[in-house]
Backbone as ProteinMPNN parsed JSONL, in Angstrom:
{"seq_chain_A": "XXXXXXXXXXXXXXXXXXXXXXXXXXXXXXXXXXXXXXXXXXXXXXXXXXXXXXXXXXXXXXXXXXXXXXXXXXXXXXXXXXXXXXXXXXXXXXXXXXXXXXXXXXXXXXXXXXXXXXXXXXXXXXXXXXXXXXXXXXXXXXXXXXXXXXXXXXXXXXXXXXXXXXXXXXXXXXXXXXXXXXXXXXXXXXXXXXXXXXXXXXXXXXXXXXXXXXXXX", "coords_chain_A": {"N_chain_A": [[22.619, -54.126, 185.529], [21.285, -50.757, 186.236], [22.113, -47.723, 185.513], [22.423, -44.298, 187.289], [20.532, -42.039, 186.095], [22.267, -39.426, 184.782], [24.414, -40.697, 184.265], [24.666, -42.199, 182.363], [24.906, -44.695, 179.738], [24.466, -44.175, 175.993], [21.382, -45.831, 175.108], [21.603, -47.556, 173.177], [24.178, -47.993, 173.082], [24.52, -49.593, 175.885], [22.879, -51.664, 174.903], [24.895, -53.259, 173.2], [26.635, -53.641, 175.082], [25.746, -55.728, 176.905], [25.549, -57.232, 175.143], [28.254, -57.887, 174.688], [28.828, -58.575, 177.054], [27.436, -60.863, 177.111], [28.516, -62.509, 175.747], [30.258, -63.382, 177.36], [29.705, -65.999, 177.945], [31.125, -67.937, 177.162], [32.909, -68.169, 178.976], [32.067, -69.874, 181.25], [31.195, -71.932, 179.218], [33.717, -73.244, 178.447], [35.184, -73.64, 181.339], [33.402, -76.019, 181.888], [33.729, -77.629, 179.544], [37.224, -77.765, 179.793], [37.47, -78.582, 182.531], [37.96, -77.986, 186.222], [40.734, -77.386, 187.403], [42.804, -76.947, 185.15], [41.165, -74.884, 184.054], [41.542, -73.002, 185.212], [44.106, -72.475, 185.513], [44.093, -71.064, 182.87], [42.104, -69.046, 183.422], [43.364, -67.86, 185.732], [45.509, -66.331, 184.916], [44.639, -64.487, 182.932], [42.718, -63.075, 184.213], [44.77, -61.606, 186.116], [46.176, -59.992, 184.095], [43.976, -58.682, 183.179], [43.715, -56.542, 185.798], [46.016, -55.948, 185.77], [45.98, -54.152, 183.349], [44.013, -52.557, 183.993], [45.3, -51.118, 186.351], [47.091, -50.601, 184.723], [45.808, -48.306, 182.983], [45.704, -45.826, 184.368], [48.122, -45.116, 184.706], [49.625, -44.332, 182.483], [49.432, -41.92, 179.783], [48.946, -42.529, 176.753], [48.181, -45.499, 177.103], [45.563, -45.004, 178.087], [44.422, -43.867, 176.287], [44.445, -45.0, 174.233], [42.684, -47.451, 175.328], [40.383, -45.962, 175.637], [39.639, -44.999, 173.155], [39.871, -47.137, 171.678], [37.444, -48.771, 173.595], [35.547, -46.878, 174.797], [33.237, -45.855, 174.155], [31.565, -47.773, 175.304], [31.68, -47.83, 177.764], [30.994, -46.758, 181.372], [30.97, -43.287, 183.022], [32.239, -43.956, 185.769], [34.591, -45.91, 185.016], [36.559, -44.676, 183.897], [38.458, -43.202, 184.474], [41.047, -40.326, 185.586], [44.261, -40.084, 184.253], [46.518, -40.48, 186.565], [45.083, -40.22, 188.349], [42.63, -42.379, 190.802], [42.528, -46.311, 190.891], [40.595, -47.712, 188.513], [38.437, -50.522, 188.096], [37.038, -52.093, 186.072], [33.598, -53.308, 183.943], [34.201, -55.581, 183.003], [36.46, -56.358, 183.954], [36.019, -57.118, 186.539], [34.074, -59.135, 185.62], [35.996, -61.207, 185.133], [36.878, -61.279, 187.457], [35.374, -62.44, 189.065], [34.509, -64.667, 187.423], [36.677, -66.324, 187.778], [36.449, -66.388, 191.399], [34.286, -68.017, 191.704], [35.28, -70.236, 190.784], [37.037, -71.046, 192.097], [36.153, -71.406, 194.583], [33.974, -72.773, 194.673], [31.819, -76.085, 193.728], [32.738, -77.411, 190.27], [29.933, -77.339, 189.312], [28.35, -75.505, 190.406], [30.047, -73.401, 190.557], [29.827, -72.447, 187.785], [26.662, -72.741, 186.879], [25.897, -70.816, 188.762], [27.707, -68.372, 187.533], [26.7, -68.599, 184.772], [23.39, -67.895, 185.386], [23.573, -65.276, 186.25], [25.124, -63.639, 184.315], [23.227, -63.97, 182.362], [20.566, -62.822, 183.679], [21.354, -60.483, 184.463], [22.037, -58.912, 182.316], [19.561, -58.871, 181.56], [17.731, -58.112, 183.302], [19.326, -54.967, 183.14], [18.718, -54.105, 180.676], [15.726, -54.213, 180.78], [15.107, -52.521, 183.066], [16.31, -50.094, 181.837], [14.603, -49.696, 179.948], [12.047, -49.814, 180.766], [11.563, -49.548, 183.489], [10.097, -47.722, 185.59], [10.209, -47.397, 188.55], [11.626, -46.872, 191.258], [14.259, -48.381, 193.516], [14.077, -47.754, 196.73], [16.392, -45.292, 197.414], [18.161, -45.956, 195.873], [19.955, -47.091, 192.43], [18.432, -48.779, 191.158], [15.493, -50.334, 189.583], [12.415, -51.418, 190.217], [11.223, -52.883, 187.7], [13.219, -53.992, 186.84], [14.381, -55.308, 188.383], [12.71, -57.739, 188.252], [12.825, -58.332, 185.69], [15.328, -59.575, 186.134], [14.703, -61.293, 188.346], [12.707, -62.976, 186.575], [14.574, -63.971, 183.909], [16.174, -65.223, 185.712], [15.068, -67.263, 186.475], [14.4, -68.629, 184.513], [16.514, -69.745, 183.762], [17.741, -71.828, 185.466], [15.971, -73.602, 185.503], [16.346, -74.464, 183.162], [19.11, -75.392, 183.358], [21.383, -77.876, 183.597], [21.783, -80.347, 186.539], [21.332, -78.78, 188.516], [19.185, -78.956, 190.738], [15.792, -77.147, 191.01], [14.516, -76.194, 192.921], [16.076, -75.492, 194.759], [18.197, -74.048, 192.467], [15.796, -71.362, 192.684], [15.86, -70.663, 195.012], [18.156, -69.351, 194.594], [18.599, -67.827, 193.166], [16.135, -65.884, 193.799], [17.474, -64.488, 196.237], [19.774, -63.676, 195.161], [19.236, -61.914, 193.715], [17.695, -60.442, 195.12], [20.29, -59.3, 196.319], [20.701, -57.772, 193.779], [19.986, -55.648, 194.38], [21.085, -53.366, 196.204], [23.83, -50.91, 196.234], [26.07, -51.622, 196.945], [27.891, -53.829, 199.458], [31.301, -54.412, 197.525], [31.535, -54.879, 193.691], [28.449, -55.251, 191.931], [28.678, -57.838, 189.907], [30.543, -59.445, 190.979], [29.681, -59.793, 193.463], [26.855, -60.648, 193.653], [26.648, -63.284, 191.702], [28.028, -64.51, 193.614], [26.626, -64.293, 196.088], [24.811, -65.8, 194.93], [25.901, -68.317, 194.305], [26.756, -69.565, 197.077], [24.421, -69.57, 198.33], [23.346, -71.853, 196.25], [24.938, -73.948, 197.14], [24.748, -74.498, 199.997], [22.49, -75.283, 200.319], [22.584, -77.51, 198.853], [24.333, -79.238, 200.135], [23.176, -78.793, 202.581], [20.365, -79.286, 202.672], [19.915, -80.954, 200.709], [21.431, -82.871, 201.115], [23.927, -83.592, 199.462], [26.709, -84.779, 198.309], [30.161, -83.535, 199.143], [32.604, -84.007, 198.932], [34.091, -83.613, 196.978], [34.738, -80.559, 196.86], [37.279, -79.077, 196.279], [37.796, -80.126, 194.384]], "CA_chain_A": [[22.982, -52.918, 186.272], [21.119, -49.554, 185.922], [22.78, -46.476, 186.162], [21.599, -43.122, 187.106], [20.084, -41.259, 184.806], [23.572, -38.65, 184.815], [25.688, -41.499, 184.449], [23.498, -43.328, 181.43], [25.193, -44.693, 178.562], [23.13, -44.451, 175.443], [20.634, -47.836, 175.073], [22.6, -48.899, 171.846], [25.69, -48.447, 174.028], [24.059, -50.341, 176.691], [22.459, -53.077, 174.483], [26.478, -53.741, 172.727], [27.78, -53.868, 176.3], [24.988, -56.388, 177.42], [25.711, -58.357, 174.233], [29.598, -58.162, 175.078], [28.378, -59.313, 178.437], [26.85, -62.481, 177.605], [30.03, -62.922, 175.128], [30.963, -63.975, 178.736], [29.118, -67.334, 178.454], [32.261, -68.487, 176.549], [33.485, -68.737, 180.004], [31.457, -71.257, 181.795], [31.433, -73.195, 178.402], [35.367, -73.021, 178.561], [35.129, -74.203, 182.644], [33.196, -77.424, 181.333], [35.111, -78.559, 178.538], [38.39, -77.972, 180.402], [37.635, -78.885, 184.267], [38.152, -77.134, 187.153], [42.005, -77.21, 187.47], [42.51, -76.402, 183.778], [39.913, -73.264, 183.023], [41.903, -71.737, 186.532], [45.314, -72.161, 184.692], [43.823, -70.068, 182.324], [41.463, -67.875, 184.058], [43.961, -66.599, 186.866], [46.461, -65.048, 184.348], [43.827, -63.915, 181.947], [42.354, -61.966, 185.043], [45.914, -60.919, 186.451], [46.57, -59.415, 183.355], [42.749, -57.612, 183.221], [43.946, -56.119, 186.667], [47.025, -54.749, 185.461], [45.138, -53.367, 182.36], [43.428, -51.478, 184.615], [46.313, -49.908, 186.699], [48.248, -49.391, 183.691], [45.24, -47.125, 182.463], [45.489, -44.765, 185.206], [49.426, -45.161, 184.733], [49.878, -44.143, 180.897], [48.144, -41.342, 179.39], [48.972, -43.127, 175.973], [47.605, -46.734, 177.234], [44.511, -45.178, 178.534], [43.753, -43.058, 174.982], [43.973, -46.269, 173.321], [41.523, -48.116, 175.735], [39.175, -44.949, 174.791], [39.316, -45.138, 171.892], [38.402, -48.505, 171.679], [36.132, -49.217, 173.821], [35.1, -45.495, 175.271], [31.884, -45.655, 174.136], [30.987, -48.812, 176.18], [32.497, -47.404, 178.854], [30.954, -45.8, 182.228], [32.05, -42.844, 183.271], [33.23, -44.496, 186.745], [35.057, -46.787, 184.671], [37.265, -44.175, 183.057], [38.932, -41.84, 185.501], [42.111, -40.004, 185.143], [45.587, -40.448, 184.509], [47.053, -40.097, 188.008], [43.36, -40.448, 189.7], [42.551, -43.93, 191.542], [42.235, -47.115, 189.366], [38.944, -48.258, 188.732], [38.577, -51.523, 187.941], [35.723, -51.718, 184.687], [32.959, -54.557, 184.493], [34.738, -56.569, 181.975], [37.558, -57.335, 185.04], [34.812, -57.565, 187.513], [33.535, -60.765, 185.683], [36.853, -62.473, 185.136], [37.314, -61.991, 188.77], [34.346, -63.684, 189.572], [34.669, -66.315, 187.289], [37.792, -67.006, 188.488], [36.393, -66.772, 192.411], [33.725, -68.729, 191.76], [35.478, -71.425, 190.441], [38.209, -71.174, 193.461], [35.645, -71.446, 196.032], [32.707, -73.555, 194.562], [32.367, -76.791, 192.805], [32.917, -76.715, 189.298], [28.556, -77.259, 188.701], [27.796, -75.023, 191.216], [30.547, -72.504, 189.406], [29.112, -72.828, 185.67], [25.371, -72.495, 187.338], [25.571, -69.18, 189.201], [27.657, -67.614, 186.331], [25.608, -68.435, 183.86], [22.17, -67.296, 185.827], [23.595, -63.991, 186.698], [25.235, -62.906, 183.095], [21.7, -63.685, 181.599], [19.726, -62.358, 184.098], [21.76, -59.182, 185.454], [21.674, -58.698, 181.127], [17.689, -58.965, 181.48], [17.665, -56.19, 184.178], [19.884, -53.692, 182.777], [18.19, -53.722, 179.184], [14.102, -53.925, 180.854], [15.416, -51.307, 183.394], [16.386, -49.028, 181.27], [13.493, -49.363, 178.8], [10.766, -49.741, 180.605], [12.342, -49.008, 184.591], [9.475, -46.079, 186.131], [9.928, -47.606, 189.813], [12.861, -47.487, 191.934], [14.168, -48.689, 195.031], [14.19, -46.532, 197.574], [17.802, -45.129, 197.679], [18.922, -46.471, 194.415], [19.903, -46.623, 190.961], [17.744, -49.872, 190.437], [13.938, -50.345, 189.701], [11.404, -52.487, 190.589], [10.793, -53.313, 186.912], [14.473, -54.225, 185.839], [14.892, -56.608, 189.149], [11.432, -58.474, 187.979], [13.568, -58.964, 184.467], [15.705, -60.501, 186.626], [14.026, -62.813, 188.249], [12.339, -64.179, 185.471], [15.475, -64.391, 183.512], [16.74, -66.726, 186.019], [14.29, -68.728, 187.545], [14.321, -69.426, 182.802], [18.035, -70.205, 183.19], [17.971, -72.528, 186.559], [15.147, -74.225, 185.059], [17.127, -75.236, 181.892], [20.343, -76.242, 183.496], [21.541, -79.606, 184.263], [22.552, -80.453, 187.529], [20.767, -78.123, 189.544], [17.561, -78.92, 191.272], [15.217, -76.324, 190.451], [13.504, -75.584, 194.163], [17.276, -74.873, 194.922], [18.181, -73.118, 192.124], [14.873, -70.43, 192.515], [15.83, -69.567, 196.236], [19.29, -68.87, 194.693], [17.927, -66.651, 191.803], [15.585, -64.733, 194.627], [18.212, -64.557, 197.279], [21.018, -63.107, 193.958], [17.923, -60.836, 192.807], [17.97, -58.767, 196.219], [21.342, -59.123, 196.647], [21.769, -57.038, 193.377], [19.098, -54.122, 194.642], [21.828, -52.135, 196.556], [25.19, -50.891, 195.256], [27.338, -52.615, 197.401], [29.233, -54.014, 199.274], [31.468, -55.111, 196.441], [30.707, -54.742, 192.293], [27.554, -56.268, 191.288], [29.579, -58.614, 189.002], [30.756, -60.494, 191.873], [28.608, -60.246, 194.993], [25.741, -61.488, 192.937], [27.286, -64.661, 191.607], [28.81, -65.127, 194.95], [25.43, -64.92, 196.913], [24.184, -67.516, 194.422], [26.791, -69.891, 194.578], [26.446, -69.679, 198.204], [22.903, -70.151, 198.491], [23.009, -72.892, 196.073], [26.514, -75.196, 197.94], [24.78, -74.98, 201.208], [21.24, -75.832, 199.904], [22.736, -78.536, 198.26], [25.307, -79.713, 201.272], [22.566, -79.312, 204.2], [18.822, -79.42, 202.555], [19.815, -82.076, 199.832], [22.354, -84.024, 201.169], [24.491, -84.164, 198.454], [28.744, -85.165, 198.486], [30.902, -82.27, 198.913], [33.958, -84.551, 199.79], [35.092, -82.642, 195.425], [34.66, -79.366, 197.057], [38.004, -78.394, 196.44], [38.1, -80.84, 193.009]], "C_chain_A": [[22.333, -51.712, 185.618], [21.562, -48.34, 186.549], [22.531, -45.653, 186.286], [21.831, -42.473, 186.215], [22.09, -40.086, 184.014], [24.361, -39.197, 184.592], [25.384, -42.395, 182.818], [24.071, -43.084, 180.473], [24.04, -44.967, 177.645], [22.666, -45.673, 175.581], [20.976, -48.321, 174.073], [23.7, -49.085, 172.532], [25.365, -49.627, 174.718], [23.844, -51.964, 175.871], [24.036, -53.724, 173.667], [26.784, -54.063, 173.819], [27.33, -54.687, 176.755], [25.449, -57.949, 176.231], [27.176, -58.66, 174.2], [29.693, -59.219, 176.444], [28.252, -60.936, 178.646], [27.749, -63.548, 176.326], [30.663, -63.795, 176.503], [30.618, -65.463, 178.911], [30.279, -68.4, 177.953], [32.926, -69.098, 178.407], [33.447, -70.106, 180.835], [31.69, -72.481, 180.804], [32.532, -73.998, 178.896], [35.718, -74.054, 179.692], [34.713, -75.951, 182.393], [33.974, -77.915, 180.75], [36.064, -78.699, 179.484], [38.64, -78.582, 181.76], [38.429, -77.779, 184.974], [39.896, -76.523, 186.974], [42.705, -76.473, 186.285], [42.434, -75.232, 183.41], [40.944, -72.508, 184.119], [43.388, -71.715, 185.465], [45.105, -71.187, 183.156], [42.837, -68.532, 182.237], [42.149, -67.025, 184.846], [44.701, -65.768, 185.986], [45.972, -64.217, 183.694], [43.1, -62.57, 182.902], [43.491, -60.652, 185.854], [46.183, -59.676, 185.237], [45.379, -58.724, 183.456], [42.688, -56.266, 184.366], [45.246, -55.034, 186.33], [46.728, -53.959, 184.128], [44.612, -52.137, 183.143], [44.104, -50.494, 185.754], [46.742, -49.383, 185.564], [47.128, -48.175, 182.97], [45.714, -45.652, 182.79], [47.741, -44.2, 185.4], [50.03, -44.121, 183.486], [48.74, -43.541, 180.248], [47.917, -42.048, 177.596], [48.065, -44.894, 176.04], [45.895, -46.24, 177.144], [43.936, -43.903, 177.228], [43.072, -44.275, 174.471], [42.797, -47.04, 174.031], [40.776, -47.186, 175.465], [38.779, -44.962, 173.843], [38.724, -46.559, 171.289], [37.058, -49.295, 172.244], [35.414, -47.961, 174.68], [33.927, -45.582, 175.733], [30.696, -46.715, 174.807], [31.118, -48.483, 177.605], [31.438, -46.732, 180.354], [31.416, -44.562, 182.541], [33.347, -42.68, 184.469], [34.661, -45.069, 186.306], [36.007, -45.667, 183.735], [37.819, -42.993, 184.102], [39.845, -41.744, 184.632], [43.045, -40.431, 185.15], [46.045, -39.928, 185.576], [46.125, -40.251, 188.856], [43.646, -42.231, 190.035], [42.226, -45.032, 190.607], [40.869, -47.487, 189.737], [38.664, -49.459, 187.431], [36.946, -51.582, 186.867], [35.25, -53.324, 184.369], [33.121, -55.435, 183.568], [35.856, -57.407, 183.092], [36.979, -57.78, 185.698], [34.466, -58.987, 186.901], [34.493, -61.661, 185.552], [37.198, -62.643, 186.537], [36.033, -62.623, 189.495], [34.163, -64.226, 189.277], [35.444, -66.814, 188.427], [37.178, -66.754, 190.475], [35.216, -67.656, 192.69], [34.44, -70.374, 191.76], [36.496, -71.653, 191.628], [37.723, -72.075, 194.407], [34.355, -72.652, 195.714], [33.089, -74.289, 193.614], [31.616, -76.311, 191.563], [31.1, -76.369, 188.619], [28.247, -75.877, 189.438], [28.497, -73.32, 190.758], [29.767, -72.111, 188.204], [27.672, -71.719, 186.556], [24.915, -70.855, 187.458], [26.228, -68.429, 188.29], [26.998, -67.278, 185.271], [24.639, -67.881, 184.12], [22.535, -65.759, 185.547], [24.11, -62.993, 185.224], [23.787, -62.989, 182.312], [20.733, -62.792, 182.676], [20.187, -60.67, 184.855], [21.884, -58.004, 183.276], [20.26, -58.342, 181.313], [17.369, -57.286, 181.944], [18.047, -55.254, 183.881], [18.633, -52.694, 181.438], [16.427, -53.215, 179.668], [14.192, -52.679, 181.827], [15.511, -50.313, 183.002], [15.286, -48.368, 180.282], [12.645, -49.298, 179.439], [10.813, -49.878, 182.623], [10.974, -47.894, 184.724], [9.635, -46.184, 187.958], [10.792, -47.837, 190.761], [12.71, -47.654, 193.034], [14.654, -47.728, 195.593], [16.234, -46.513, 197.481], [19.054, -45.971, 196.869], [19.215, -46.464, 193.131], [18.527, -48.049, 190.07], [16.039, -49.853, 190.523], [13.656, -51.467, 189.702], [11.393, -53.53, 188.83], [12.137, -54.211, 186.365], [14.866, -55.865, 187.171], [13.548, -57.597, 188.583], [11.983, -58.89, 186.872], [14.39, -60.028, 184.828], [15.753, -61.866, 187.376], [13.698, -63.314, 187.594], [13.384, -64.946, 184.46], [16.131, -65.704, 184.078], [16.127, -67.601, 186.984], [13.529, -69.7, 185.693], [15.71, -70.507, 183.172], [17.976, -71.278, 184.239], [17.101, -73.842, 186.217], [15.7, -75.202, 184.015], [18.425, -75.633, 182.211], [20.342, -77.474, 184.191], [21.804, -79.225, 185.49], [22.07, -80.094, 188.691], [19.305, -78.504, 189.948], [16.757, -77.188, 191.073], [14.386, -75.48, 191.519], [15.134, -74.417, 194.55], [18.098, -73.489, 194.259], [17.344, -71.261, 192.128], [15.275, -69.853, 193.705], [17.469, -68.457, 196.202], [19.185, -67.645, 194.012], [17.126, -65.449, 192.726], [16.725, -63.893, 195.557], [19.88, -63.283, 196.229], [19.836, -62.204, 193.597], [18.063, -59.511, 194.214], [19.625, -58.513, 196.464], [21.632, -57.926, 195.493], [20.958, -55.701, 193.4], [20.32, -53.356, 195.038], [23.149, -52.258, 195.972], [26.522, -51.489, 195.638], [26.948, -53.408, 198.897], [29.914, -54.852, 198.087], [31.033, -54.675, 195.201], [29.855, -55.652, 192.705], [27.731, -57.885, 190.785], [29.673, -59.738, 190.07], [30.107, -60.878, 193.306], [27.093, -60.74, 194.777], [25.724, -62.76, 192.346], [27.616, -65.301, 192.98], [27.674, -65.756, 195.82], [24.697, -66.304, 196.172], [24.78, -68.61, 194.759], [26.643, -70.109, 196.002], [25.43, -70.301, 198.939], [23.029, -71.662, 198.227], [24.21, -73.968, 196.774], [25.443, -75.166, 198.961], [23.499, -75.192, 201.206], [21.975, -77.577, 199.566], [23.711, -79.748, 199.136], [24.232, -80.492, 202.041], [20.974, -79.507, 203.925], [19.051, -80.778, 201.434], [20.919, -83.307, 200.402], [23.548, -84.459, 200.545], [25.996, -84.079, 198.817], [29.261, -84.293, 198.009], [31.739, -82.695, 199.039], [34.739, -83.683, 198.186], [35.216, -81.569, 195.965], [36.039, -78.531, 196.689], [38.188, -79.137, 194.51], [37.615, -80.186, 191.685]], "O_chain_A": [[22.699, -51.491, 184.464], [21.45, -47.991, 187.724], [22.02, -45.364, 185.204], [22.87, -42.25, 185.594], [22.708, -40.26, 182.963], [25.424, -38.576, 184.581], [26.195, -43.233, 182.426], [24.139, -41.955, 179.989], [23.02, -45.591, 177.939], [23.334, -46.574, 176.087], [20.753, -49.514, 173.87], [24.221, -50.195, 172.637], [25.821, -50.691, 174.3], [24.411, -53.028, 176.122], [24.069, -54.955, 173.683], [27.436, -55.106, 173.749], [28.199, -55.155, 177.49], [25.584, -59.15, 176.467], [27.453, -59.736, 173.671], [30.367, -60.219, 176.693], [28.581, -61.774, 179.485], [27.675, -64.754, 176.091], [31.453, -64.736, 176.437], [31.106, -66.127, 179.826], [30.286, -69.566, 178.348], [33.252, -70.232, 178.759], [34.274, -70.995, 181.033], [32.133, -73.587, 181.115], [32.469, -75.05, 179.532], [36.331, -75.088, 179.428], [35.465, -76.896, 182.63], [34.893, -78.603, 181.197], [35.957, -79.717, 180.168], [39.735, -79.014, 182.12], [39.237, -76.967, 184.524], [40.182, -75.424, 186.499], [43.176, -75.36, 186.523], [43.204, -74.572, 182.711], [41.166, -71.327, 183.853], [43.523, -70.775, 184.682], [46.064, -70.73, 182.533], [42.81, -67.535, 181.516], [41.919, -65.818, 184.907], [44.641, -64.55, 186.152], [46.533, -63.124, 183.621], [42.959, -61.419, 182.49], [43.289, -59.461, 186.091], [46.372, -58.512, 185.59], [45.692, -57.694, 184.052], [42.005, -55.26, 184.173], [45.385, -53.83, 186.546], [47.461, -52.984, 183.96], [44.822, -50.955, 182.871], [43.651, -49.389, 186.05], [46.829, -48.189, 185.278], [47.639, -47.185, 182.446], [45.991, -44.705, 182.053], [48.315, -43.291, 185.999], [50.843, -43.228, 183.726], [47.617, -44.012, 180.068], [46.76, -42.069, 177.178], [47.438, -45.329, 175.074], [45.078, -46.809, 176.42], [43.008, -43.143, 177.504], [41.89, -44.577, 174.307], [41.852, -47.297, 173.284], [40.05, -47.688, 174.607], [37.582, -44.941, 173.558], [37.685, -46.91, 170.73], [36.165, -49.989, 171.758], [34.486, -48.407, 175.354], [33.467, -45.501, 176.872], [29.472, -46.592, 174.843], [30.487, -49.082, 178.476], [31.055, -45.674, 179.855], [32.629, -44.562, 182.333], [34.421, -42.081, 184.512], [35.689, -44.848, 186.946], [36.094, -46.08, 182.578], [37.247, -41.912, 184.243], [39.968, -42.323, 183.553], [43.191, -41.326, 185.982], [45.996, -38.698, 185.592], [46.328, -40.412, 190.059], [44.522, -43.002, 189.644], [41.665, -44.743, 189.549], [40.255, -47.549, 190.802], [38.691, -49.28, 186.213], [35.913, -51.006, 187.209], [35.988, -54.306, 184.441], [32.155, -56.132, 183.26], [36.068, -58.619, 183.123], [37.104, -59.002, 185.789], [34.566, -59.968, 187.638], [34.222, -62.844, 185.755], [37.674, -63.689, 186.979], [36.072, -63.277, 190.538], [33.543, -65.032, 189.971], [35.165, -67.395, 189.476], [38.13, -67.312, 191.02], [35.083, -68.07, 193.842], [34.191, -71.337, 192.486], [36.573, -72.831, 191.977], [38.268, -73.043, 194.938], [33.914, -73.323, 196.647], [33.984, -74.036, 192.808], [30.671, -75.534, 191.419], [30.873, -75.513, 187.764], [27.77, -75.067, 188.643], [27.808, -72.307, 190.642], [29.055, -71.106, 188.189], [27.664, -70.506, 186.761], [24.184, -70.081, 186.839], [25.483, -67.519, 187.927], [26.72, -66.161, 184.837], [24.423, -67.034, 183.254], [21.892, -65.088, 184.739], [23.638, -61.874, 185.021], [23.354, -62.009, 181.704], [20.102, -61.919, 182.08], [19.481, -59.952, 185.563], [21.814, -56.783, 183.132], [20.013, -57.155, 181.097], [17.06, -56.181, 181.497], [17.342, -54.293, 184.189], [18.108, -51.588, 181.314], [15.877, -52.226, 179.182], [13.44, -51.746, 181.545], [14.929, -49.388, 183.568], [15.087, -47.204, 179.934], [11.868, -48.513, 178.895], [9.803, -50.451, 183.033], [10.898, -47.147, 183.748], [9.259, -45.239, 188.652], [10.84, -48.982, 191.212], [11.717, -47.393, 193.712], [15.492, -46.941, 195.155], [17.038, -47.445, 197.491], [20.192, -46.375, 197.103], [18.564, -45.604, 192.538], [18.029, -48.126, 188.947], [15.447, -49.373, 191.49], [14.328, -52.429, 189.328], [11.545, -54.751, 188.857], [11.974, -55.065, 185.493], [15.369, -56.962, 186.93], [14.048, -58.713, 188.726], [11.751, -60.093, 186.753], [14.406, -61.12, 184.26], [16.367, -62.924, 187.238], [14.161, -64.455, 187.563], [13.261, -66.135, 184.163], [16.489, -66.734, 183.507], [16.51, -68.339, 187.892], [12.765, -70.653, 185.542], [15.823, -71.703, 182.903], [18.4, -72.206, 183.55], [17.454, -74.963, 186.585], [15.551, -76.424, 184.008], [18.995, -76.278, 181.332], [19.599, -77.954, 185.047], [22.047, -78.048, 185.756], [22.207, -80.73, 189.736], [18.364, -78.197, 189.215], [17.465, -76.181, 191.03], [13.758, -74.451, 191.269], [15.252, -73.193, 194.587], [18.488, -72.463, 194.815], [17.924, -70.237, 191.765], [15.175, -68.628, 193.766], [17.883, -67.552, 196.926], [19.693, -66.58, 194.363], [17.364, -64.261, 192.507], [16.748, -62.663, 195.502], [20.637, -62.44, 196.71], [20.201, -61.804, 192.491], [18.365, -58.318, 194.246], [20.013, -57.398, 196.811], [22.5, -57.1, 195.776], [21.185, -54.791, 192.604], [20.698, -52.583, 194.157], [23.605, -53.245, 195.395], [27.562, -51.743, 195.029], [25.792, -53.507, 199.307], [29.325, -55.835, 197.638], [30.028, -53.972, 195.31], [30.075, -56.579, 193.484], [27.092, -58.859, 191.182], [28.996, -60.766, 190.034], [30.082, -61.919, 193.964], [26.342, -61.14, 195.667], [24.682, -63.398, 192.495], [27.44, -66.482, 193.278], [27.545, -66.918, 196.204], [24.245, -67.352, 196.633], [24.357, -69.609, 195.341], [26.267, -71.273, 196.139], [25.448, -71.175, 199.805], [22.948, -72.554, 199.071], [23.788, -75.119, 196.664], [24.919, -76.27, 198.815], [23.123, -75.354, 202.367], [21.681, -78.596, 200.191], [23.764, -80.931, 198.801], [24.073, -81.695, 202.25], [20.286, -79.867, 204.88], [18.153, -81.619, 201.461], [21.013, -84.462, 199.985], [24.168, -85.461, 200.903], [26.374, -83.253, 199.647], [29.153, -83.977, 196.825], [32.45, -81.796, 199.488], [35.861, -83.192, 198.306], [36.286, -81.174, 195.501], [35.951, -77.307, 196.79], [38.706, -78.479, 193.607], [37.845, -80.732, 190.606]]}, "name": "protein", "num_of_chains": 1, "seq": "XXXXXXXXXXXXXXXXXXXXXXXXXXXXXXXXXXXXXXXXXXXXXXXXXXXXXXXXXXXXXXXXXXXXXXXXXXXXXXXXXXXXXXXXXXXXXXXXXXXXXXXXXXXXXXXXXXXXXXXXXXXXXXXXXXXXXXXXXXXXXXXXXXXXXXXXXXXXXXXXXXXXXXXXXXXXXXXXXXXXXXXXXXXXXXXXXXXXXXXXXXXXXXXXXXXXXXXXX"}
């Protein structure tokens, strides 16, 4: 994610929050080891609770010092409104709720897959965006140069995972690459995972053939 210039945490901020980011891979691990049924018994409350973190900010001018103070400086300044202003949900909740709707809605490979792609490669973009970013898209905060991080990032990562066919994986990685040019609908976080997983289930349903009768397993 690059943010406009007015909005731009420093690039050490940035590169900590990118490396907090892909702290996130704990997740998918997590999803494996444990299986589907499992990682959700500990993903839904872990996200419930990230949700009410983020009302109670906007609730408690005491709660929402202390989240400043600790993590402030990682912070947006979307991601920090006022006490009494609207809640705003900060891109640390954003990815537990798209673990957790990935894994709801898609099976558990097809879960893992598109998480993983998109924390490395939406990492890629932020960091080459910001450094080296001169070309944007029309009517955006994103450049040409930072989505090109992104693709390559994950047409690396699709390449190196099990499971996935690799023609499949690349149209999912292109297809999640424009999806994360404009600013919405939706965070980033999750409508970029989502379009992947999407892509890749119904690649893998109606161009490969493959047994969806687990789809819910």
């Amino acid at each position: 994610m690059e943010p406009p210039p007015s909005d731009a945490i420093p690039y050490r901020a940035e590169l900590l929050r990118k490396a907090i980011h892909l702290l996130a891979l704990v997740i998918p691990l997590g999803m494996t080891l444990l299986g589907k049924a499992t990682a959700l018994l500990v993903l839904v409350p872990l996200t419930l609770l990230a949700l009410t973190a983020d009302v109670l900010r906007v609730r408690s001018e005491a709660f929402a010092r202390f989240i400043r103070w600790v993590f402030g400086y990682l912070m947006r300044a979307e991601e920090q409104p006022p006490v009494g202003g609207p809640v705003a949900i900060n891109g640390a909740t954003w990815v537990l709720v798209s673990a957790t709707l990935l894994l709801l809605v898609f099976p558990l490979h097809i879960a893992v897959a598109s998480f993983v792609m998109f924390m490395i490669s939406d990492a890629a973009a932020a960091l080459i965006g910001r450094r080296f970013g001169r070309h944007r898209w029309g009517g955006t905060n994103r450049t040409v140069e930072g989505s090109l991080g992104f693709l390559a990032a994950g047409l690396g990562v699709v390449a190196l995972l099990p499971g996935i066919v690799f023609w499949t994986g690349a149209v999912g990685v292109v297809l999640a690459c424009l999806a994360e040019i404009p600013s919405g609908p939706l965070n980033d976080n999750v409508r970029v995972p989502l379009v992947a997983a999407t892509v890749l289930f119904l690649l893998e349903r109606f161009a490969l053939g493959h047994d969806v009768a687990l789809f819910f397993g």
